[in-house]
PATI-41000 format. One record per residue (C-alpha): residue in three letters; z, y, x. Coordinates in Angstrom, 2 decimals. Each point is the difference from the previous one (the first is absolute). Layout:
- ALA;Z;Y;X
...
//
This chain:
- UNK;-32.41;-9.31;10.51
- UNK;1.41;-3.34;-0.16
- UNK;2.80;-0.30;-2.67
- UNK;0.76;-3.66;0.64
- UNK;0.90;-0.01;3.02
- UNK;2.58;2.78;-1.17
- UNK;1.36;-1.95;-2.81
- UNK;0.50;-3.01;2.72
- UNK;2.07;2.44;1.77
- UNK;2.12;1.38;-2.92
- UNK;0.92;-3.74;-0.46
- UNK;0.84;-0.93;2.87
- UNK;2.57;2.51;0.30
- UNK;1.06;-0.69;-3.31
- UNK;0.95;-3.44;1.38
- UNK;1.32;1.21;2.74
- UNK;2.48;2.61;-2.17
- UNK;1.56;-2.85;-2.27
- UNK;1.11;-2.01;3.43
- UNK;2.26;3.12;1.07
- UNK;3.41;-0.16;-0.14
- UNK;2.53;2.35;1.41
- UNK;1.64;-1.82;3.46
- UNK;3.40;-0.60;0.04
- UNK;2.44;1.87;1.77
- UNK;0.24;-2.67;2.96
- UNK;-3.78;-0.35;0.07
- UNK;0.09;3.85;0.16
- UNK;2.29;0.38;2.82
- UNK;-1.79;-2.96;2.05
- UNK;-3.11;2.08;-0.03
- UNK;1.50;3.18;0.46
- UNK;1.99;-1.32;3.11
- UNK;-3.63;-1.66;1.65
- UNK;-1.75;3.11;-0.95
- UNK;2.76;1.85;2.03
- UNK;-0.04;-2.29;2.64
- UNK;-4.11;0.40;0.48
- UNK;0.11;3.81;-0.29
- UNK;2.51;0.05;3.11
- UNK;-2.09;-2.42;1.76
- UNK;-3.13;1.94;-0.35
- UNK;1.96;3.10;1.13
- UNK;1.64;-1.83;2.99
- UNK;-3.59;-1.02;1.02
- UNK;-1.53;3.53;-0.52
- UNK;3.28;1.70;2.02
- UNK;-0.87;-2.36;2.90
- UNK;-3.77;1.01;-0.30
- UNK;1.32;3.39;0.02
- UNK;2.43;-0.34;2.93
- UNK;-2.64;-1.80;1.83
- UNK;-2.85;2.32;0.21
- UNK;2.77;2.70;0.72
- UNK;1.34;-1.50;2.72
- UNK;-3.63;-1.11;1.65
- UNK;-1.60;3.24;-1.25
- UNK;-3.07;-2.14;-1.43
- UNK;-1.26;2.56;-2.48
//
């Protein structure tokens, strides 16, 4: 078993862990709004999908 390439991982994310902070409540809401904005989007496609193959009886 290699351990070192363990420890290189343990550090890395160690490093990554002290650059977290906790967004603000504007940076929250921005990402919250796009995230809401691609879920509908990716619904909107799949209902089309849906409404297509209905309405051409494909499968």
């Amino acid at each position: 078993m290699k351990m070192p390439k363990f420890k290189f991982s343990l550090t890395q994310y160690k490093r990554v862990w002290r650059l977290l902070r906790k967004p603000s409540r504007e940076e929250f809401l921005t990402i919250s709004k796009v995230s809401a904005i691609g879920l509908l989007i990716i619904g909107a496609i799949g209902f089309v999908i849906a409404m297509a193959m209905g309405m051409f009886s494909i499968f």
